[in-house]
C-alpha positions as CSV (number, residue, x, y, z in Angstrom):
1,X,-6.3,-8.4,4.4
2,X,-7.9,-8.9,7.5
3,X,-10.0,-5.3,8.9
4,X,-7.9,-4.4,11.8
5,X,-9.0,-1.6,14.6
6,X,-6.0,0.5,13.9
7,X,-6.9,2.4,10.9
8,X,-9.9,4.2,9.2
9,X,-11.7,1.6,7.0
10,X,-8.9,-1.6,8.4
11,X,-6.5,-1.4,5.5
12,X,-3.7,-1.7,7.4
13,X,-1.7,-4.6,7.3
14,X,-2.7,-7.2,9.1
15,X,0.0,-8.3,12.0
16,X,0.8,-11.7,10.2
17,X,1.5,-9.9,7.0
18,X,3.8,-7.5,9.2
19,X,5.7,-10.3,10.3
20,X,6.1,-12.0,7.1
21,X,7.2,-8.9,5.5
22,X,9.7,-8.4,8.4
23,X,11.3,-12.0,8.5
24,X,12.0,-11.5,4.7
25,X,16.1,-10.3,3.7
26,X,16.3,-7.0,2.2
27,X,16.4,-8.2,-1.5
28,X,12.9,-10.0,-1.1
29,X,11.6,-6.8,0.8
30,X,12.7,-4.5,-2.3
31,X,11.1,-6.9,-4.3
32,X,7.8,-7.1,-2.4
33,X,7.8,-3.2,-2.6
34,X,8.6,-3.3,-6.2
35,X,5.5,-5.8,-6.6
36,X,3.2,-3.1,-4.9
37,X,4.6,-0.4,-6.6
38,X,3.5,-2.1,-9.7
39,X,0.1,-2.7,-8.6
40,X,-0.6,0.7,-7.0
41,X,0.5,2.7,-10.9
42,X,-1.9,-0.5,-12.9
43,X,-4.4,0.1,-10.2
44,X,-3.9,3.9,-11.3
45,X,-2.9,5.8,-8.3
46,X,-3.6,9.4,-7.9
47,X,-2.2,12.3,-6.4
48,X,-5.6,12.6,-4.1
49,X,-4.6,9.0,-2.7
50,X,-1.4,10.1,-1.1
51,X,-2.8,11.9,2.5
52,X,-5.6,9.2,2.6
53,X,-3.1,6.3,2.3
54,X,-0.7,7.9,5.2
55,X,-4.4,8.0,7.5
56,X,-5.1,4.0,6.2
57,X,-1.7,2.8,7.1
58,X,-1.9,4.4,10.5
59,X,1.8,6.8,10.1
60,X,2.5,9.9,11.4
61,X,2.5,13.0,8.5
62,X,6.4,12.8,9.9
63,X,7.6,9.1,8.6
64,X,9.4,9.7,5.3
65,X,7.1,7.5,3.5
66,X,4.8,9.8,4.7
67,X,6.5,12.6,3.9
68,X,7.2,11.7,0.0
69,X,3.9,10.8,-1.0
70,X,2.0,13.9,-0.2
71,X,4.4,16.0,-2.7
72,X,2.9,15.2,-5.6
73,X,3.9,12.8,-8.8
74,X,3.0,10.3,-7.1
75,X,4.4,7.6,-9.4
76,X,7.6,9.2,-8.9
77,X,7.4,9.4,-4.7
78,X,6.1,5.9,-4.8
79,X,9.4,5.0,-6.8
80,X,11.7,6.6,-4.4
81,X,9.5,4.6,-1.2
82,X,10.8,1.5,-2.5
83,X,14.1,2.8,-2.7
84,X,14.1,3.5,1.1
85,X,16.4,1.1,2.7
86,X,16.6,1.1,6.7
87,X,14.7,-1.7,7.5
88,X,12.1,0.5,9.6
89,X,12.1,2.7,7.1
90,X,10.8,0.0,4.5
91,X,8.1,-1.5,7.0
92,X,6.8,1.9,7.0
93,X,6.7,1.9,3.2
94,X,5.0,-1.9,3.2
95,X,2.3,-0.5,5.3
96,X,1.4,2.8,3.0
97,X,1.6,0.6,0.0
98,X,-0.7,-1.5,0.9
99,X,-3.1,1.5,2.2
100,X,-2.8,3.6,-0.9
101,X,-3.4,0.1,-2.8
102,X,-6.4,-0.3,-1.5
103,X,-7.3,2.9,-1.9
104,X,-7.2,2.9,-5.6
105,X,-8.1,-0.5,-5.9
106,X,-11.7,0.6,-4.4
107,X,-12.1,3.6,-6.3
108,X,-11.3,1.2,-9.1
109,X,-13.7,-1.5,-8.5
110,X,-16.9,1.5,-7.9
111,X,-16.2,2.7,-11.6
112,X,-15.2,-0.2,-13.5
113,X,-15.8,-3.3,-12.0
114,X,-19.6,-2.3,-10.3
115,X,-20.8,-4.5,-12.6
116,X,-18.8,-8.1,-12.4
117,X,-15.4,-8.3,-14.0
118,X,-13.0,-10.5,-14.4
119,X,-10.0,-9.4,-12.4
120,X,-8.4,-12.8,-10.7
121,X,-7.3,-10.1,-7.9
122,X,-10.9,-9.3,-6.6
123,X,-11.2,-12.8,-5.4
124,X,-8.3,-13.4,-3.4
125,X,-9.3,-15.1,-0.4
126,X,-8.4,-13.0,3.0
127,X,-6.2,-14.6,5.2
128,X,-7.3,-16.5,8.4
């Protein structure tokens, strides 16, 4: 995603990824949260990843997105995030997704993937 000024590092979503997360029904948002979820636990998301994602996304400690990922098991808080269903509520979760994503994702790419690898997902183009 494109770096944006809002957040430490620019992994939060970019506004045309906001907007086409938020013109989507609520089935397709579940399933785009489901999607992430899945990446986030093959991208092997840690505990430590939680209060850095909140930062990334740019929430306060206070959103309940927020508030479930710092308390530990954080497979099973990221589980009950997609769950959430008010529709702010799941725009919230679509942006710390994406952070804590990212998160692991780099830590993933410094350890195993220094070297050259051939994970289709490293050369996604960003979006203009």
């Amino acid at each position: 995603m494109r770096r944006s000024t809002n957040s430490p590092k620019g992994c939060a979503p970019c506004p045309r990824a906001l907007a086409w997360f938020d013109a989507l029904g609520p089935e397709a948002q579940y399933d785009v949260l489901r999607h992430l979820h899945n990446h986030c636990l093959q991208a092997r998301v840690v505990e430590e990843d939680g209060p850095r994602s909140v930062l990334r996304a740019g929430l306060r400690p206070t959103h309940t997105p927020a508030v479930l990922i710092v308390r530990g098991r954080i497979e099973q808080q990221l589980g009950r995030i997609v769950q959430l269903t008010p529709p702010d509520e799941r725009r919230k979760s679509f942006r710390l997704l994406i952070a804590v994503l990212a998160i692991a994702d780099e830590r993933r790419r410094e350890r195993f993937c220094s070297d050259g690898c051939g994970h289709w997902w490293h050369n996604l183009p960003a979006p203009a």
